[in-house]
PAVEX-283366 format. One record per residue (C-alpha): x, y, z; residue in three letters. Coordinates in Angstrom, 1 decimal. Layout:
SITE    east   north      up  res
SITE       X       Y       Z  ALA
...
// end
This chain:
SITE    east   north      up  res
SITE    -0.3   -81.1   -29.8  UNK
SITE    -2.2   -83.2   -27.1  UNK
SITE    -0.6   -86.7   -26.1  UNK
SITE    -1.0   -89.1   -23.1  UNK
SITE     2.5   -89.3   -21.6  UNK
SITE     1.8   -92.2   -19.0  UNK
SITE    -1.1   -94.0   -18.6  UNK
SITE    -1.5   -96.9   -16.3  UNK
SITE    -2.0   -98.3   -12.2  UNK
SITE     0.1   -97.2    -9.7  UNK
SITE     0.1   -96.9    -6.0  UNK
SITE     1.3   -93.1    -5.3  UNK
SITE     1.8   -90.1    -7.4  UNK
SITE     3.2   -87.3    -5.9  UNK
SITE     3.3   -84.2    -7.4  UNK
SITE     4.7   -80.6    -7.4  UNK
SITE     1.7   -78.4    -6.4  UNK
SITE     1.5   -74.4    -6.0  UNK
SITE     1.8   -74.8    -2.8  UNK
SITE     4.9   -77.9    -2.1  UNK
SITE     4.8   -81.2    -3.0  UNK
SITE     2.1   -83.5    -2.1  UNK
SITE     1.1   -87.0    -2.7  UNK
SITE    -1.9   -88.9    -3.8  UNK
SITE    -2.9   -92.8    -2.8  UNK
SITE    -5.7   -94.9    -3.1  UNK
SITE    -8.9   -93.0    -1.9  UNK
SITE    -7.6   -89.6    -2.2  UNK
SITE   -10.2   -87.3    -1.7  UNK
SITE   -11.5   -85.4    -4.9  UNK
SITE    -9.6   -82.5    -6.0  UNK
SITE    -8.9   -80.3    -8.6  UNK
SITE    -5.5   -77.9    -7.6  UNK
SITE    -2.2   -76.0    -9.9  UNK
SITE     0.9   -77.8   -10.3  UNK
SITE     4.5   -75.6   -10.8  UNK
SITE     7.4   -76.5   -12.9  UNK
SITE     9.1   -79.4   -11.5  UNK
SITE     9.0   -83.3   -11.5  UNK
SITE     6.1   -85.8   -10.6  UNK
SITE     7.2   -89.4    -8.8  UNK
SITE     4.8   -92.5    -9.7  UNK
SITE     5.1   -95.3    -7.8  UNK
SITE     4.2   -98.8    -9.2  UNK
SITE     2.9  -101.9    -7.4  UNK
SITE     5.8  -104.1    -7.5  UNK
SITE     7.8  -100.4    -5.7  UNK
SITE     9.5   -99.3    -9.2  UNK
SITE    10.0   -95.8    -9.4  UNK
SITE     9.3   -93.7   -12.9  UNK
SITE    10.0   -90.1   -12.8  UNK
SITE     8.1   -87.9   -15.4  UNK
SITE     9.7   -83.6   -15.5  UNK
SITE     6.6   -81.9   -16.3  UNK
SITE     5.8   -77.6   -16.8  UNK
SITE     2.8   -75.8   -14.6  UNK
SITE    -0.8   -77.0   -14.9  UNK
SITE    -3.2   -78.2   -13.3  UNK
SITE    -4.0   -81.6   -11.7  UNK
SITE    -7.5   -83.4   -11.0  UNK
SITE    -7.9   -85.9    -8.9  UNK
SITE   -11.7   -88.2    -9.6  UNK
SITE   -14.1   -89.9    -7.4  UNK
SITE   -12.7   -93.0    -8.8  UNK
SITE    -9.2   -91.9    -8.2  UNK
SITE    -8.0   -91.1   -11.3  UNK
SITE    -5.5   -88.8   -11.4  UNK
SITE    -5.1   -86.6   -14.7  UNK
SITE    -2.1   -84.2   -15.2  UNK
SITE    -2.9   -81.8   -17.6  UNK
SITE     0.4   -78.8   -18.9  UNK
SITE     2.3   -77.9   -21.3  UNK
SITE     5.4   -80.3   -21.1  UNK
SITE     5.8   -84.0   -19.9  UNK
SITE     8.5   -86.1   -20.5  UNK
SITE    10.2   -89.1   -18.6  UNK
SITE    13.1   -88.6   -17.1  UNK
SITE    16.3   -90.2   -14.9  UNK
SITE    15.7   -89.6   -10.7  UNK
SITE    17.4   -85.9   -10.2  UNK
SITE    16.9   -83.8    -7.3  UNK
SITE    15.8   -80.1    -7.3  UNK
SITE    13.4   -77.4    -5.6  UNK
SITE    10.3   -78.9    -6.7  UNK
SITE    11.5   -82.4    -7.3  UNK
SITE     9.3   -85.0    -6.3  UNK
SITE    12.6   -87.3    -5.0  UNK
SITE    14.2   -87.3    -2.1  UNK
SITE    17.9   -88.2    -1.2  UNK
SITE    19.3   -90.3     1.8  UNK
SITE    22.9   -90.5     2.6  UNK
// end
């Protein structure tokens, strides 16, 4: 079943990749790359903070810096930290 999970402007994604995480912002050059099993971070204008656990894919990054996410599971979820978390934790 296809659905949109999130769809809106933000200011950063960053995202678990095949290769680590890495982020995108405003003019990010195109790109097409694989994502692994773990959790992608979006960052909104106003600095809140969503947190979406998604399975491998793919992600695509447009001229016009749209970002689509395309696998087999996404669903928000509470901040949680693991190997291919897109958080970080301070102490």
């Amino acid at each position: 079943m296809d659905k949109i999970a999130f769809d809106g402007d933000v200011v950063s994604v960053v995202a678990p990749g095949s290769l680590g995480l890495f982020g995108i912002l405003a003019g990010h050059a195109p790109l097409v790359g694989s994502l692994e099993k773990g959790t992608v971070k979006v960052r909104y204008m106003d600095n809140r903070e969503e947190f979406i656990a998604i399975g491998s894919g793919f992600i695509e990054v447009s001229r016009e810096g749209e970002v689509v996410i395309l696998t087999d599971r996404a669903e928000k979820t509470p901040r949680h930290s693991s190997p291919h978390s897109a958080t970080s934790s301070s102490n």
